[in-house]
C-alpha positions as a printed NumPy array, in Angstrom:
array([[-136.908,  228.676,   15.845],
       [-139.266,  230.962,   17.477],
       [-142.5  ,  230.219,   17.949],
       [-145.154,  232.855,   16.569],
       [-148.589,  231.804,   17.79 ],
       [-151.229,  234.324,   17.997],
       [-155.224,  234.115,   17.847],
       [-157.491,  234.822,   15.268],
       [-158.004,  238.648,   13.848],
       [-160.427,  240.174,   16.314],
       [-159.782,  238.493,   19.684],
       [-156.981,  241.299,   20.901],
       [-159.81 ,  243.807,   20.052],
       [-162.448,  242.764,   22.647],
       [-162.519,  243.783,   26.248],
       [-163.044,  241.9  ,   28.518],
       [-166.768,  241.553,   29.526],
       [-167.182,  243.05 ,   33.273],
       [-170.626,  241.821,   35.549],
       [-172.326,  243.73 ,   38.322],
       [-170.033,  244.063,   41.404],
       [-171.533,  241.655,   44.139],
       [-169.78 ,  243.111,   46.941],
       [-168.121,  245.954,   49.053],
       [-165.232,  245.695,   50.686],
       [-165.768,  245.932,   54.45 ],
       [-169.409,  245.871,   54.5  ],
       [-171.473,  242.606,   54.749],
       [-175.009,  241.993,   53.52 ],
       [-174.426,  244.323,   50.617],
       [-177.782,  245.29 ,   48.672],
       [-176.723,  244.302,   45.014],
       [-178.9  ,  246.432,   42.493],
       [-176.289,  246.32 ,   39.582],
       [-177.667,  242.567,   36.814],
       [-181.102,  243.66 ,   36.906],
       [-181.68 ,  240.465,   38.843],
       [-185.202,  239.506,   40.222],
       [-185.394,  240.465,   43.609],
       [-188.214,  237.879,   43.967],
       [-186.271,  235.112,   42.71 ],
       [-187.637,  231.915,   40.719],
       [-190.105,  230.691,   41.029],
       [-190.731,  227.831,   43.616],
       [-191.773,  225.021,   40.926],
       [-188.429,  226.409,   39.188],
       [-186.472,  225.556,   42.274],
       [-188.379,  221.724,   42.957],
       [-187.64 ,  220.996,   39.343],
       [-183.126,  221.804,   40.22 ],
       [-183.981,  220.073,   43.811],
       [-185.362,  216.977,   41.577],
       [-182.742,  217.173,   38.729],
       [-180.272,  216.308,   41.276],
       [-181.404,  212.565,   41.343],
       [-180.119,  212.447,   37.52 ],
       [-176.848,  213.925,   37.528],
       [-175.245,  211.117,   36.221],
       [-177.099,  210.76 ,   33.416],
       [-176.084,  212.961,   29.977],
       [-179.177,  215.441,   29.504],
       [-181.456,  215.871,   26.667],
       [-179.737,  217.284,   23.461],
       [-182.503,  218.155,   21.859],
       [-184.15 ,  220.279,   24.704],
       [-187.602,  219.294,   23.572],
       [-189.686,  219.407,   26.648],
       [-188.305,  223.16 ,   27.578],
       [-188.516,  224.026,   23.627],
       [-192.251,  222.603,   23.978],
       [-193.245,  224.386,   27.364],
       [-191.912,  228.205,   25.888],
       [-193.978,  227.059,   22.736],
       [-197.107,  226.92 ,   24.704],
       [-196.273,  229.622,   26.976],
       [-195.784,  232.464,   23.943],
       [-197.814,  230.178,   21.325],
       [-194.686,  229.994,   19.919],
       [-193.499,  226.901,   17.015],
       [-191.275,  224.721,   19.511],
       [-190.042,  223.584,   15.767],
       [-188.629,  227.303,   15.399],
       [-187.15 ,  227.714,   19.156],
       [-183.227,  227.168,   19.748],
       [-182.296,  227.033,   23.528],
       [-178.942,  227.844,   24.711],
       [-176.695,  228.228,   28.   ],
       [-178.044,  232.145,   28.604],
       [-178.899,  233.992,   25.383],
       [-175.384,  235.338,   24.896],
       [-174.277,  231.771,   23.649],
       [-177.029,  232.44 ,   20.742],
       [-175.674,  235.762,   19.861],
       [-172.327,  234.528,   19.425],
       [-173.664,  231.652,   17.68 ],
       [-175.315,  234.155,   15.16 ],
       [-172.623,  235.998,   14.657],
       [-170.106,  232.635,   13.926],
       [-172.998,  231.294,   11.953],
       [-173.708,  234.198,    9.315],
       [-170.554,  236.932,   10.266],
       [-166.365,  236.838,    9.371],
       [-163.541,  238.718,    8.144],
       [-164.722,  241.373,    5.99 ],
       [-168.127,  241.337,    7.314],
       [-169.475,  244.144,    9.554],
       [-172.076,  243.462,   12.404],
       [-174.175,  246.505,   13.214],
       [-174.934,  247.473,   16.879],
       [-176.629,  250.956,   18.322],
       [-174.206,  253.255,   20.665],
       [-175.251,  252.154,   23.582],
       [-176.06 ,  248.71 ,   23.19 ],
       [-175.557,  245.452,   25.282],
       [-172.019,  245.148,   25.311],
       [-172.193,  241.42 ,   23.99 ],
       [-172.649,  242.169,   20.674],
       [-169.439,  243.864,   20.23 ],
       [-167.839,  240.957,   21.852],
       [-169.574,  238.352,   19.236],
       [-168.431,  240.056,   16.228],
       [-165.026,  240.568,   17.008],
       [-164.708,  236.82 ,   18.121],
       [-166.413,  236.154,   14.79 ],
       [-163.752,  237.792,   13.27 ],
       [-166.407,  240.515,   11.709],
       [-166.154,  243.815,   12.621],
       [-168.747,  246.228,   15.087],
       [-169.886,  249.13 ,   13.28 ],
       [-172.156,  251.456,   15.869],
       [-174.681,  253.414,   14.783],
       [-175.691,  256.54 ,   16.88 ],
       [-178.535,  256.658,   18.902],
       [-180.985,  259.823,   19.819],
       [-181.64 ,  260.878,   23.224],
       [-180.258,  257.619,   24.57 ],
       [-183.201,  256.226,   22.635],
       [-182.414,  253.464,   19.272],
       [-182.728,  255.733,   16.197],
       [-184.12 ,  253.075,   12.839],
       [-182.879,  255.834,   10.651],
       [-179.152,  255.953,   11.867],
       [-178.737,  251.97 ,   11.91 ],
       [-180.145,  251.743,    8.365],
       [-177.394,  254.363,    7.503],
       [-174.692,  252.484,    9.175],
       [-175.988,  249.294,    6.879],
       [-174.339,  248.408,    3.585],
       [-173.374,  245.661,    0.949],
       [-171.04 ,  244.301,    4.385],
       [-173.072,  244.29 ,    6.454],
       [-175.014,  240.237,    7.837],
       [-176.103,  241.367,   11.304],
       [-178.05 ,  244.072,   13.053],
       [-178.689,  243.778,   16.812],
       [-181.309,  245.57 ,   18.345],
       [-182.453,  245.328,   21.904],
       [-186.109,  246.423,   22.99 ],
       [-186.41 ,  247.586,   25.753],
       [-182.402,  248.357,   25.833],
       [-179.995,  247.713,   27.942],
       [-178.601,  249.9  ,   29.537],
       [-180.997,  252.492,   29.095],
       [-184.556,  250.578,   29.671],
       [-186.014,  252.855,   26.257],
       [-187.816,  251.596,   23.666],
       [-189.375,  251.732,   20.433],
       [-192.737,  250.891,   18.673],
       [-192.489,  247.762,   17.068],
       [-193.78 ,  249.961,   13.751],
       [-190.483,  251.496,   13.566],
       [-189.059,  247.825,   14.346],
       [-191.097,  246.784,   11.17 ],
       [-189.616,  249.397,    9.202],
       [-185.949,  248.488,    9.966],
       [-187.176,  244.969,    9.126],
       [-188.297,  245.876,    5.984],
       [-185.591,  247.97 ,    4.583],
       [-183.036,  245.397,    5.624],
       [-179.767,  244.82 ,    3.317],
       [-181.385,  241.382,    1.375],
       [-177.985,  239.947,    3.06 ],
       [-178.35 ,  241.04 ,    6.592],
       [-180.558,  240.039,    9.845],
       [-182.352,  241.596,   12.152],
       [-181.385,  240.065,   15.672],
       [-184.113,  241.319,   17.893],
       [-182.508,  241.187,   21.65 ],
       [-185.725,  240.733,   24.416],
       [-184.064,  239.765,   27.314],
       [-186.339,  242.657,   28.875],
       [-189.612,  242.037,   26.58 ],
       [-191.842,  240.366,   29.43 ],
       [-190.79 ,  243.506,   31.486],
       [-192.903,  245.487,   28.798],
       [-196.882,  245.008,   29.307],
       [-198.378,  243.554,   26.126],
       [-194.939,  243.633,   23.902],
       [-194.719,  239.971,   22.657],
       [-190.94 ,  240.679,   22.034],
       [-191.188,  240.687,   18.206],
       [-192.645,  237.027,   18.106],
       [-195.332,  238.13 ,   15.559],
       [-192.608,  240.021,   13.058],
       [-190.342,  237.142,   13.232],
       [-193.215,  234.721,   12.455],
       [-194.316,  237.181,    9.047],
       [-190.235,  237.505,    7.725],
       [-187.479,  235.362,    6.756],
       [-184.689,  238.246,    8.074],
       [-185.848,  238.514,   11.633],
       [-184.813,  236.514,   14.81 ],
       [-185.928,  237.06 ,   18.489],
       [-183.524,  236.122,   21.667],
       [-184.769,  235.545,   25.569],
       [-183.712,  235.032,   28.467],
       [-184.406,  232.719,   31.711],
       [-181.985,  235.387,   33.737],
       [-184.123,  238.175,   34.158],
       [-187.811,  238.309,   35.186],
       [-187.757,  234.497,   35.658],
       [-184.721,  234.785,   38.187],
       [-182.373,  232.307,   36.718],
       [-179.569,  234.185,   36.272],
       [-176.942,  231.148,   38.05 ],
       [-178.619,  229.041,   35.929],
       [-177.902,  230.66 ,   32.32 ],
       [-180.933,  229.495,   30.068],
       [-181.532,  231.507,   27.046],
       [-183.359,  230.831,   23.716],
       [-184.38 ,  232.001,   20.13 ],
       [-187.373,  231.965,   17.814],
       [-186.543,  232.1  ,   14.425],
       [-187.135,  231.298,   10.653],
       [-186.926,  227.83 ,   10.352],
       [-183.553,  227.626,    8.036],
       [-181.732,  229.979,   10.948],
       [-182.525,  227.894,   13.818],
       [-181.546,  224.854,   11.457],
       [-177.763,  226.761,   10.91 ],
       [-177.512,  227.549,   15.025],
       [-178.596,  224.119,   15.938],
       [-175.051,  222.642,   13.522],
       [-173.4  ,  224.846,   15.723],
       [-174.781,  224.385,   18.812],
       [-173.121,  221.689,   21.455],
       [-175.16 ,  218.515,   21.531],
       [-175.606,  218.952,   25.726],
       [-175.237,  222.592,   26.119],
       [-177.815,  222.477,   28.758],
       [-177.573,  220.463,   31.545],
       [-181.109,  218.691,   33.023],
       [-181.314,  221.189,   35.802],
       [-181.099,  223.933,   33.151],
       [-183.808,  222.412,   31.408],
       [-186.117,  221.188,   34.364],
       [-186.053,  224.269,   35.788],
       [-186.435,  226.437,   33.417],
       [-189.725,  224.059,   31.974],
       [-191.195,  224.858,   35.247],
       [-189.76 ,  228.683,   35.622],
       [-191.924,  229.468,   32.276],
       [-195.127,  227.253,   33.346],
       [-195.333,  229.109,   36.319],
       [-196.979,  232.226,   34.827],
       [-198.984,  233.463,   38.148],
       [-195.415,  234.47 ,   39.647],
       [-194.259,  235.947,   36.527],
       [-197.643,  238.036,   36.45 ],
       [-196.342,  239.129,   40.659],
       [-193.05 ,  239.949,   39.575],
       [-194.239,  241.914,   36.25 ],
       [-196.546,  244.199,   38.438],
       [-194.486,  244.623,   41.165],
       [-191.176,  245.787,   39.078],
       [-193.935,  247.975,   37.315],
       [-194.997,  249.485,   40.291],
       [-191.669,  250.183,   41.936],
       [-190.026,  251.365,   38.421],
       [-192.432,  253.895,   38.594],
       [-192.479,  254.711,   42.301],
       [-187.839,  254.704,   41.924],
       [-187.742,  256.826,   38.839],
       [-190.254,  260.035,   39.835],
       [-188.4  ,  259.536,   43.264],
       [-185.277,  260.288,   41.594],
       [-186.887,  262.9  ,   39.936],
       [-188.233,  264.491,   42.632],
       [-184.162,  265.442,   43.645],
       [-183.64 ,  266.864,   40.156],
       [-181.923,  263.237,   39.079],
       [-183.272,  262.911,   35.323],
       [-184.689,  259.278,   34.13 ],
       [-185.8  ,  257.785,   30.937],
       [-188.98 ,  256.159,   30.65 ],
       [-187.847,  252.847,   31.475],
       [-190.28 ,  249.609,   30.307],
       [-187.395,  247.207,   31.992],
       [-186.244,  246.02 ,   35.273],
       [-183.901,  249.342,   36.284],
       [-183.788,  252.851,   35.68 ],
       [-180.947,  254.709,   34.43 ],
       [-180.047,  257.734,   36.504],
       [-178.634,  261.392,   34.577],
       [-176.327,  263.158,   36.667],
       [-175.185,  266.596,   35.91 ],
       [-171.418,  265.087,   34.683],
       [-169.494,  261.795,   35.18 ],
       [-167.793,  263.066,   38.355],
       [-171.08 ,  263.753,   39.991],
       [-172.203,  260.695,   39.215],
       [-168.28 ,  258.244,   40.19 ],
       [-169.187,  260.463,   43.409],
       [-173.143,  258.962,   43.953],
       [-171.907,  255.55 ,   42.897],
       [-168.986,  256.086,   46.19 ],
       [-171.638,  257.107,   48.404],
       [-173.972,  254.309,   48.085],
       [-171.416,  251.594,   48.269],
       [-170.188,  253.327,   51.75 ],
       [-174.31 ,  252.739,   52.401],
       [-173.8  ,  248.878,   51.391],
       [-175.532,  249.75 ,   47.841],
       [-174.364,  248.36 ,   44.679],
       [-175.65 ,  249.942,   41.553],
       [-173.841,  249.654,   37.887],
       [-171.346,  252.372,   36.545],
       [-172.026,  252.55 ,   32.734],
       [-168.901,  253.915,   31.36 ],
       [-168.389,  251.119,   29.237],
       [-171.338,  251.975,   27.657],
       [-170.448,  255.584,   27.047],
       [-172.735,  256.736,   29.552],
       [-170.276,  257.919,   32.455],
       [-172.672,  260.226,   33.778],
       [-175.227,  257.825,   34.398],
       [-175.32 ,  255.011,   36.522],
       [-178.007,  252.354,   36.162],
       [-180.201,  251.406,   39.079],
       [-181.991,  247.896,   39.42 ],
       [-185.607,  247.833,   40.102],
       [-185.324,  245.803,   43.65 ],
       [-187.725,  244.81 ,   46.368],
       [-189.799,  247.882,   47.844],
       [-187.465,  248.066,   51.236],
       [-184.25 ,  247.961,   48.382],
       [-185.721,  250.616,   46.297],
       [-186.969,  252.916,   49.221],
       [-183.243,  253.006,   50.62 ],
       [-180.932,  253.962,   47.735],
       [-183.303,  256.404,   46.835],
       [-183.301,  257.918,   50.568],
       [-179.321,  257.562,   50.082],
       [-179.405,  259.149,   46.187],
       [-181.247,  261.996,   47.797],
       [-178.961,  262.546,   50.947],
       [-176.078,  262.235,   48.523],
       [-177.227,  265.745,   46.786],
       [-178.491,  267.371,   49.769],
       [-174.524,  267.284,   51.473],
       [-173.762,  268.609,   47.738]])
């Protein structure tokens, strides 16, 4: 008898998940400006803390991730109580979505949102529903429209990926507010320290039962190889993630690192000012040669061209100049491509080779 074995509703629908390019062929030393990486890197205490976890490798890590959950606590006078970490904050969106998601459920997501929470819901079984946004800008109206008696999850990221926008956390409260009683509000930050004086939706989450806040260690902390992300919650949410969790999802250099990555505030204050002054410095560059930015609060910019093929041409020219930036087709932006906020010798050349890419046009 044949056999007829095929995975769970959902699965077929999701596609696959595609990171920055790190390379060119044919060119060495490539300048990668397509994660949103820190071109600074971690910070040193972050990388004696791996050096010094490698002494304990044979012994099975912390499960309950206290000391890290205890050091973000202090760091964003946060409830360590209320804090769920996890291996990069995607592993806590999918977690959400197998926690409180399934067949028949729907998982709202804006139109140009991280791609990850697509992926969640359809591995969840649930399914996506996207809700438009304005202007490349999240519109509180249109998700609350695309919200119903189905609907258990609404992802939101602020600032977004991929277009570095945002909105005031009044319209954030709103959304909150007017909620489906069944549904919560997942509020993405992996950008929030990017964003001077945005506490990431800590203080709404703390006031409501219906909100939760994800972070990252990948971005402005520079542990991207390392994958540490986390959650503050209400209480009974982190209590469901935590029955899902694995017991040692994080390994002690995951942990030790990270501990010292977020007690290290003096070179998160560098990199914070520096990406500030450089996003500003990239995007009126880019402006300057008639290429049209957003605002951006994040660590990148997202560059208009005039159509898709301008823009598939720009992307070819600055990989012949050893330049990697981030096509975002996938996120129905092909006219756009999205630009990382680098060092100042990074950003200075691919906007010297944006602006000698329109000048042969």
């Amino acid at each position: 008898m044949a056999h007829v074995i095929r995975p769970q509703p959902g699965i077929l629908e999701i596609e696959l998940y595609k990171g920055g390019d790190s390379h060119v062929a044919g060119v060495r030393d490539a300048i990668k400006l397509s994660s949103n990486e820190n071109p600074y890197g971690p910070s040193d205490r972050a990388v004696e803390a791996f050096r010094r976890a490698a002494h304990s490798l044979h012994r099975y890590p912390s499960s309950d991730h206290a000391r890290l959950r205890e050091a973000i606590g202090a760091t964003f006078d946060l409830d360590p109580a209320r804090i769920i970490c996890g291996a990069g904050s995607d592993e806590i969106i999918s977690a959400l979505c197998h926690a409180y998601a399934g067949p028949g459920d729907e998982v709202v997501h804006t139109e140009h949102g991280f791609l990850m929470y697509r992926i969640a819901a359809y591995g969840a079984g649930a399914t996506p529903v996207e809700a438009p946004e304005h202007e490349r800008a999240v519109d509180v109206d249109a998700i609350l429209s695309a919200c119903n008696e189905r609907t258990r999850l609404v992802f939101l990221a602020n600032p977004a990926n991929p277009t570095g926008t945002m909105i005031k956390p009044s319209e954030i409260e709103r959304l909150a507010e007017r909620m489906p009683p069944q549904a919560l509000l997942v509020l993405d930050g992996a950008y929030a320290e990017f964003a001077e004086g945005y506490d990431g939706g800590a203080g709404l989450v703390a006031a409501r039962q219906n909100v939760v806040m994800t972070r990252t260690f990948s971005k402005i902390f520079g542990l991207g190889g390392l994958r540490v992300g986390w959650a503050f919650g209400p209480g009974e949410v982190i209590d469901v993630l935590n029955r899902l969790r694995g017991p040692f999802n994080l390994s002690t250099a995951q942990q030790e690192a990270a501990e010292a990555a977020v007690g290290d505030g003096e070179h998160l204050e560098r990199c914070r000012s520096e990406n500030a002054r450089l996003r500003v410095w990239l995007a009126q560059a880019l402006t300057e040669i008639g290429v049209a930015c957003d605002e951006s609060m994040a660590n990148f910019v997202l560059a208009r061209f005039e159509s898709p093929q301008e823009a598939a041409a720009c992307d070819a020219h600055l990989r012949e100049q050893g330049l990697i930036v981030r096509r975002t087709d996938s996120y129905k932006l092909p006219h756009c491509l999205r630009i990382t906020v680098g060092d100042e010798p990074s950003c200075r050349r691919v906007a010297h080779a944006i602006a000698q890419f329109r000048g042969r046009r």
